[in-house]
N, CA, C and O atoms as a GROMACS GRO file, in nm:
protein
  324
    1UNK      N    1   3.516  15.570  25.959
    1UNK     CA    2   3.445  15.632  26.070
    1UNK      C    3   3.297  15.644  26.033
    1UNK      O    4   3.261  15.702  25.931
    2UNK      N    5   3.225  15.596  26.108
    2UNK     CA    6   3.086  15.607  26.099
    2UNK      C    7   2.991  15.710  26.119
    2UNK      O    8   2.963  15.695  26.238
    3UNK      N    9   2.926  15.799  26.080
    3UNK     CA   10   2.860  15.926  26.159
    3UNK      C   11   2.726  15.853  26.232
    3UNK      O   12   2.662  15.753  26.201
    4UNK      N   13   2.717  15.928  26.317
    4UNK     CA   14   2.559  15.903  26.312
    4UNK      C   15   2.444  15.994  26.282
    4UNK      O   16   2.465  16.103  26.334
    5UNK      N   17   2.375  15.990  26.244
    5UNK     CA   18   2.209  16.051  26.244
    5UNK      C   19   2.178  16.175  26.367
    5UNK      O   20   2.157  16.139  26.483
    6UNK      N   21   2.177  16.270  26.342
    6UNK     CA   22   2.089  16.270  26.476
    6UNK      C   23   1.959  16.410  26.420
    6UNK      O   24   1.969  16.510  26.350
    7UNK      N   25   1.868  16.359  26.482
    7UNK     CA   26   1.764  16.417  26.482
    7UNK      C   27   1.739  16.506  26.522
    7UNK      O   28   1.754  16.494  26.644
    8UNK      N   29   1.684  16.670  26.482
    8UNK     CA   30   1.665  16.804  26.526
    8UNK      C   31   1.560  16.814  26.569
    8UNK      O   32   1.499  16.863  26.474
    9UNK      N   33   1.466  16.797  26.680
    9UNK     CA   34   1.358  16.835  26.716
    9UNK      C   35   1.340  16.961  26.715
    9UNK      O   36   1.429  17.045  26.699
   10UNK      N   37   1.212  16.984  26.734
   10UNK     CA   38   1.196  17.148  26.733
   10UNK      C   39   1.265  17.165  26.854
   10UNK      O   40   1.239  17.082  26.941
   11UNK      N   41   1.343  17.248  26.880
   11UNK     CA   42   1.373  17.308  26.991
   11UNK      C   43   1.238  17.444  27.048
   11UNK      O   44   1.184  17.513  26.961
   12UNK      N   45   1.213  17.457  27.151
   12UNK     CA   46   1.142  17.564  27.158
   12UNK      C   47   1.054  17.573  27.330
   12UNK      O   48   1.095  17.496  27.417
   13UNK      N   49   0.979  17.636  27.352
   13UNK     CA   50   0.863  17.648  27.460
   13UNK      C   51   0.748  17.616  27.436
   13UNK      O   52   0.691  17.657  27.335
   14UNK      N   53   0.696  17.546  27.514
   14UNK     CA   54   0.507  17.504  27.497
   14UNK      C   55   0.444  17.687  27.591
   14UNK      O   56   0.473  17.744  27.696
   15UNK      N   57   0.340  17.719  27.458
   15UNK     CA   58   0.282  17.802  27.548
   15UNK      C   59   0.168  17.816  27.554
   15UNK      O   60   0.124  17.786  27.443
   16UNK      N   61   0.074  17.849  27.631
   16UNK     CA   62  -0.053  17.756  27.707
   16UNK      C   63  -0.145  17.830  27.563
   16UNK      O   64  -0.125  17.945  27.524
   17UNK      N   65  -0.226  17.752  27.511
   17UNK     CA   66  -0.308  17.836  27.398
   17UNK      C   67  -0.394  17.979  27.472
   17UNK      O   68  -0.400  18.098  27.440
   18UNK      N   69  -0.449  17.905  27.573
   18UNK     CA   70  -0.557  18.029  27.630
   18UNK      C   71  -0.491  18.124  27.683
   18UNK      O   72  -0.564  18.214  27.725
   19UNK      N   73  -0.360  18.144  27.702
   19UNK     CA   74  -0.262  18.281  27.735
   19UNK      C   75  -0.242  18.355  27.620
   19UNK      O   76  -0.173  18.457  27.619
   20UNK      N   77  -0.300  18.309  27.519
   20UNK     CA   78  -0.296  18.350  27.373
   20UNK      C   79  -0.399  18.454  27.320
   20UNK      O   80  -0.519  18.430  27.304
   21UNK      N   81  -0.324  18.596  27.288
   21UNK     CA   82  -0.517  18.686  27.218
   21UNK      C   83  -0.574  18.590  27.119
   21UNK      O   84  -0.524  18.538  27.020
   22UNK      N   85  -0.718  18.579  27.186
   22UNK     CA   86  -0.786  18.471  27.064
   22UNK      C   87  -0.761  18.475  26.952
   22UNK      O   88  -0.737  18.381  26.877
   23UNK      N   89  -0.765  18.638  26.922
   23UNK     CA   90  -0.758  18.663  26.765
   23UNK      C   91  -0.607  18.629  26.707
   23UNK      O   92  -0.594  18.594  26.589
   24UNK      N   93  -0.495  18.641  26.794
   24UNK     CA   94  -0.353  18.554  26.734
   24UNK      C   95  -0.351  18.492  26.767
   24UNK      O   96  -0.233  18.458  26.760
   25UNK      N   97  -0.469  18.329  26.876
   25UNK     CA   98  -0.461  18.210  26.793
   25UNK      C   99  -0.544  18.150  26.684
   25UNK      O  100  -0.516  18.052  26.614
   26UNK      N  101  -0.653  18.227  26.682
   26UNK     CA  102  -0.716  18.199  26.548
   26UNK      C  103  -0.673  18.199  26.415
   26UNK      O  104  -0.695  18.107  26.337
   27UNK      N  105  -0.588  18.341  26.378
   27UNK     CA  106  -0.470  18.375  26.302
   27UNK      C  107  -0.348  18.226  26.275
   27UNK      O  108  -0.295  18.174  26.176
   28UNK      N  109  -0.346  18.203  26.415
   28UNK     CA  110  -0.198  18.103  26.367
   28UNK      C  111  -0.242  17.942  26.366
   28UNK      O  112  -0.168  17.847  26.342
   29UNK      N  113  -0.396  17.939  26.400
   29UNK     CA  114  -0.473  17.813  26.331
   29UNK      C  115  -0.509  17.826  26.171
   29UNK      O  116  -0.552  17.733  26.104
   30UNK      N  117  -0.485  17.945  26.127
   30UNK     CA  118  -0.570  17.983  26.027
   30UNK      C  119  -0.453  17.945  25.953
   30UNK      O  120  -0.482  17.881  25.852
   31UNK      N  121  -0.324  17.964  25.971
   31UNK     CA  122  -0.233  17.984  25.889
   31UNK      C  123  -0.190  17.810  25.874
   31UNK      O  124  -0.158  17.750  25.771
   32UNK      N  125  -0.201  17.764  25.996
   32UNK     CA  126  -0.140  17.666  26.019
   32UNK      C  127  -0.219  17.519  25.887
   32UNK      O  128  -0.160  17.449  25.805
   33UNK      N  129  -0.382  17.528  25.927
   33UNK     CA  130  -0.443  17.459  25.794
   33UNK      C  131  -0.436  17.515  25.733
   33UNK      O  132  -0.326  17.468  25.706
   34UNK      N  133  -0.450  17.614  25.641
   34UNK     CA  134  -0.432  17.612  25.528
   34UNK      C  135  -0.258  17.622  25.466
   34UNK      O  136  -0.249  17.662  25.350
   35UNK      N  137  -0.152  17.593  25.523
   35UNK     CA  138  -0.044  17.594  25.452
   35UNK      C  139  -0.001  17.518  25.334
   35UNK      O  140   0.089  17.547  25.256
   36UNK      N  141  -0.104  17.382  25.336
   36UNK     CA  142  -0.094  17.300  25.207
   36UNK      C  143  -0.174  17.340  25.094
   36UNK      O  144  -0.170  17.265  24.997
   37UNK      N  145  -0.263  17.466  25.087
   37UNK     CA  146  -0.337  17.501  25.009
   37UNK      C  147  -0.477  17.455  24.953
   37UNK      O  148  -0.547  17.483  24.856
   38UNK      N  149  -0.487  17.346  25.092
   38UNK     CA  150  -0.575  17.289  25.050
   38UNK      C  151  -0.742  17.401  25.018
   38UNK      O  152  -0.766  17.517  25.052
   39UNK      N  153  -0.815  17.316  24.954
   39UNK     CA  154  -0.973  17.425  24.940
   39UNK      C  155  -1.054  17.322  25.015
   39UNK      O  156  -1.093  17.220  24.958
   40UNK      N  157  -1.080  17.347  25.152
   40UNK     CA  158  -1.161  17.288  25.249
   40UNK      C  159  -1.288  17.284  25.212
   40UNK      O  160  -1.348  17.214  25.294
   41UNK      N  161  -1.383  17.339  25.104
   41UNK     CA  162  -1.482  17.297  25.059
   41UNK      C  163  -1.518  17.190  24.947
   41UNK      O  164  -1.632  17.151  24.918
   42UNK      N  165  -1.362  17.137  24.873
   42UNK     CA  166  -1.420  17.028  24.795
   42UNK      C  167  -1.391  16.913  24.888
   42UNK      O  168  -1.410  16.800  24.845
   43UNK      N  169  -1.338  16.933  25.042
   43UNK     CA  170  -1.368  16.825  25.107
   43UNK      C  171  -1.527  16.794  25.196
   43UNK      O  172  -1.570  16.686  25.237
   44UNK      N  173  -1.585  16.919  25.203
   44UNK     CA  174  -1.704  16.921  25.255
   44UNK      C  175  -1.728  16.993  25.368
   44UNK      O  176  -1.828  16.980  25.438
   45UNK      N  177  -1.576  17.119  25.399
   45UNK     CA  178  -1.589  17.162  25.569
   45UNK      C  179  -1.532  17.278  25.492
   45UNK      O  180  -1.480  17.279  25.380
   46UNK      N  181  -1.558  17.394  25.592
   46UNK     CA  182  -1.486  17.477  25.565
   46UNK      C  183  -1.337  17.517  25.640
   46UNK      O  184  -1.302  17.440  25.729
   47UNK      N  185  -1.260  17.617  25.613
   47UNK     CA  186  -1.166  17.688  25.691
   47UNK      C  187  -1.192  17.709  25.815
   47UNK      O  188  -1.094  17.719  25.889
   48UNK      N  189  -1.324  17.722  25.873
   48UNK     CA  190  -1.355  17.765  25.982
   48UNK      C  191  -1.378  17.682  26.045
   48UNK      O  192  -1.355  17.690  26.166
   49UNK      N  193  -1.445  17.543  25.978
   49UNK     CA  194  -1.445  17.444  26.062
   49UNK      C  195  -1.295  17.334  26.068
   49UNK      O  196  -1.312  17.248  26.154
   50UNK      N  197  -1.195  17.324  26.015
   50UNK     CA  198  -1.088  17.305  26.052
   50UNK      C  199  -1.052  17.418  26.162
   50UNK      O  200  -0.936  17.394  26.196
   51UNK      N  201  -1.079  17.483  26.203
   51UNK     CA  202  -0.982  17.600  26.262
   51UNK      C  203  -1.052  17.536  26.378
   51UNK      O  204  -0.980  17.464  26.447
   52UNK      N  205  -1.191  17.548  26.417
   52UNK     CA  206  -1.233  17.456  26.525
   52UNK      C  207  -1.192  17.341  26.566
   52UNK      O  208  -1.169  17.311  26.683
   53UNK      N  209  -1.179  17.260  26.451
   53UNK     CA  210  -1.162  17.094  26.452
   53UNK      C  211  -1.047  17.153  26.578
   53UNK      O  212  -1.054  17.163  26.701
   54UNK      N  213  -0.914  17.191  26.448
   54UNK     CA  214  -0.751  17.201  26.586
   54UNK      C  215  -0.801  17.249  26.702
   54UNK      O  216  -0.789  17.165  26.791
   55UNK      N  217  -0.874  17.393  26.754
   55UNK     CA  218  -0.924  17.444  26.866
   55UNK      C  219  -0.971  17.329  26.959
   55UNK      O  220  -0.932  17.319  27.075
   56UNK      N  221  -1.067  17.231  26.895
   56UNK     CA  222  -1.091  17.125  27.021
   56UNK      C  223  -0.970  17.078  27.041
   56UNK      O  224  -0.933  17.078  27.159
   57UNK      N  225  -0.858  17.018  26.919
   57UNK     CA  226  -0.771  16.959  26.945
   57UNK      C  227  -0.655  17.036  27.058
   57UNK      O  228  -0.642  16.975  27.164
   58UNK      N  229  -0.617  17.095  27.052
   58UNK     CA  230  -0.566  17.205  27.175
   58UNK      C  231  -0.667  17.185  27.333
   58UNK      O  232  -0.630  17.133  27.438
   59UNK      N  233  -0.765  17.231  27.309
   59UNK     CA  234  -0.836  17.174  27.429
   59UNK      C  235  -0.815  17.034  27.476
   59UNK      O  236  -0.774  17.026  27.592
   60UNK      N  237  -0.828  16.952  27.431
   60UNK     CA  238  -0.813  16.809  27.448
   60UNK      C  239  -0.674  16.753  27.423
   60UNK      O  240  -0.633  16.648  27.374
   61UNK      N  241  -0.605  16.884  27.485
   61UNK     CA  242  -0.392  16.819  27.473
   61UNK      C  243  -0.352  16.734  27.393
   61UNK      O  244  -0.253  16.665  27.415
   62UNK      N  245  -0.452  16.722  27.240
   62UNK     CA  246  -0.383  16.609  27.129
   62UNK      C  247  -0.274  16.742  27.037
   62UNK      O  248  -0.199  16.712  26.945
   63UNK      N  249  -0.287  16.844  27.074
   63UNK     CA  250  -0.195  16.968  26.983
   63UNK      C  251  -0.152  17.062  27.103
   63UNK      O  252  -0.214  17.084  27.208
   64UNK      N  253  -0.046  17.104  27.066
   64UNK     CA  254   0.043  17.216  27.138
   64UNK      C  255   0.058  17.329  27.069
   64UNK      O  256   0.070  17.312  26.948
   65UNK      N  257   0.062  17.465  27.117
   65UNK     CA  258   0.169  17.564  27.044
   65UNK      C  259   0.347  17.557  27.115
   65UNK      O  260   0.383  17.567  27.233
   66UNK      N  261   0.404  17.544  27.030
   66UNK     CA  262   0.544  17.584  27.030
   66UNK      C  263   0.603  17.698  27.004
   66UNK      O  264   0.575  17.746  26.894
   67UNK      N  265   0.680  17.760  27.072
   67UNK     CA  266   0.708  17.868  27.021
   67UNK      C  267   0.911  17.790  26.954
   67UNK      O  268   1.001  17.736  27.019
   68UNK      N  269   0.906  17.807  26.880
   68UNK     CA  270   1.095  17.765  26.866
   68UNK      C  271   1.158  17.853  26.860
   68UNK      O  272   1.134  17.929  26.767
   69UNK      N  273   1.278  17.894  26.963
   69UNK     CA  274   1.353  17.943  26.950
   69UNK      C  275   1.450  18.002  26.819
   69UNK      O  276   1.485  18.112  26.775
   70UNK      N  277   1.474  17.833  26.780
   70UNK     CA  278   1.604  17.911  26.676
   70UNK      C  279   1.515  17.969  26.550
   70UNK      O  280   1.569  18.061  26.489
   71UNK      N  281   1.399  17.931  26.509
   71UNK     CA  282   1.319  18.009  26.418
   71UNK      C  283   1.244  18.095  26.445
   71UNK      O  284   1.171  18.134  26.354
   72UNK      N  285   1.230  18.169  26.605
   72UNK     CA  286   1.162  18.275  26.650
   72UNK      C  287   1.029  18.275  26.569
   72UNK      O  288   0.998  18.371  26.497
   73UNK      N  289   0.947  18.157  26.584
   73UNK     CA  290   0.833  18.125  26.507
   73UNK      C  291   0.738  18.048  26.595
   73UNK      O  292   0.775  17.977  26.688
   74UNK      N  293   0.633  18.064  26.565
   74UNK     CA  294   0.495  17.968  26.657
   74UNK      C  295   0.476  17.836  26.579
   74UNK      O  296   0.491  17.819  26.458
   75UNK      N  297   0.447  17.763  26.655
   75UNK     CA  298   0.343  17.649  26.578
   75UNK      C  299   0.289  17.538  26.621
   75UNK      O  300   0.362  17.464  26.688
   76UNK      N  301   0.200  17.510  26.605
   76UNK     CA  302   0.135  17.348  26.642
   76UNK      C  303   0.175  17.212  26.610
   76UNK      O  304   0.170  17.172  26.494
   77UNK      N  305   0.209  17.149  26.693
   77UNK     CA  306   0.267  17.011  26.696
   77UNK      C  307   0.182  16.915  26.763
   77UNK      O  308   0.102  16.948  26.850
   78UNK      N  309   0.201  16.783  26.719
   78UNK     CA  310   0.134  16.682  26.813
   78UNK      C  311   0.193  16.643  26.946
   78UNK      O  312   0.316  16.637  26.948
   79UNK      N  313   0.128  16.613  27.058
   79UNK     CA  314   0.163  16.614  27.180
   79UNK      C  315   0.214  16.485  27.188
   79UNK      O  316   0.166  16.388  27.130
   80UNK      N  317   0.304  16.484  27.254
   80UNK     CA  318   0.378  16.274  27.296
   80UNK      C  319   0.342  16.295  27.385
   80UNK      O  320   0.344  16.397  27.454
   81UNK      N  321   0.281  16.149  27.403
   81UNK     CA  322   0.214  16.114  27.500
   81UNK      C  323   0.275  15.949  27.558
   81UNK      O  324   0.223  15.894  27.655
   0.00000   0.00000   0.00000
């Protein structure tokens, strides 16, 4: 018997960023770059300017917030298009 594969997408809700208190989406941009630990100044930008970079990206529907259900958690994903 063969299984197959199957793939877990996030399950969850898109929720509009600007319905968002700025300050908890700034917070969950903030969290979101830096989770790899990176130090955004030996690349030449700071934290703040990644946090912008995603902010346009949200504006310009290349990023979403998700909220997922089964992890009762937020987060940013890339949009299919």
């Amino acid at each position: 018997m063969t299984q197959k594969k199957i793939d877990h997408p996030e399950e969850g809700i898109e929720v509009p960023y600007d319905e968002l208190d700025p300050e908890t989406l700034r917070r969950l941009i903030q969290e979101f770059v830096s989770r790899d630990g990176a130090d955004w100044a030996d690349a030449g930008c700071t934290l703040e300017d990644k946090v912008e970079q995603v902010l346009q990206q949200l504006k310009n529907q290349k990023v979403k917030v998700v909220f997922d259900l089964s992890s009762q958690t937020a987060n940013l994903v890339t949009c299919q298009r």
